[in-house]
N, C-alpha and C positions, 0 to 999 in steps of 0.2 A: 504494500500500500504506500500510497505518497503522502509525507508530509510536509508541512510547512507552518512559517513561524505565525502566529496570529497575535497581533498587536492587541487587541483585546482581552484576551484570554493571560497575555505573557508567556507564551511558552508553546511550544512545537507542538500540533493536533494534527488529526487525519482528516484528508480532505476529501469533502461529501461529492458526490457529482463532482468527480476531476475534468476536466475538459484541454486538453492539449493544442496548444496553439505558435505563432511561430512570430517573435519578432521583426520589427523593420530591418535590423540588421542580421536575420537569419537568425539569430539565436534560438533554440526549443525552448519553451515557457509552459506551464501546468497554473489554472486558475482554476477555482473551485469554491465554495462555501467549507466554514469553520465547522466542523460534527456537531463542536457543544455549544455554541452561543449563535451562529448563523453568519457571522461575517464574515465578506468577502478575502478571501487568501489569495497568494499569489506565488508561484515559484519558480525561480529562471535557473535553466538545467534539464535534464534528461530526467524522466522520475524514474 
């Protein structure tokens, strides 16, 4: 599973509905919602 840091919460969750996406400058990117509190996460990297 992918996770990512959520500002919110403080501290690294798993992300709900991951959705894979790709930067302007190519980079691979994973956006998704927070498991426990519902905000939006974000993470730049290969999950």
């Amino acid at each position: 599973m992918t996770e990512a840091y959520c500002v919110k919460c403080r501290k690294k969750v798993e992300i709900k509905d991951p959705e894979e996406t790709t930067l302007k400058n190519g980079r691979p990117a994973v956006k998704g919602v927070c498991g426990e509190c519902g905000t939006k996460v974000f993470r730049i990297g290969k999950p």
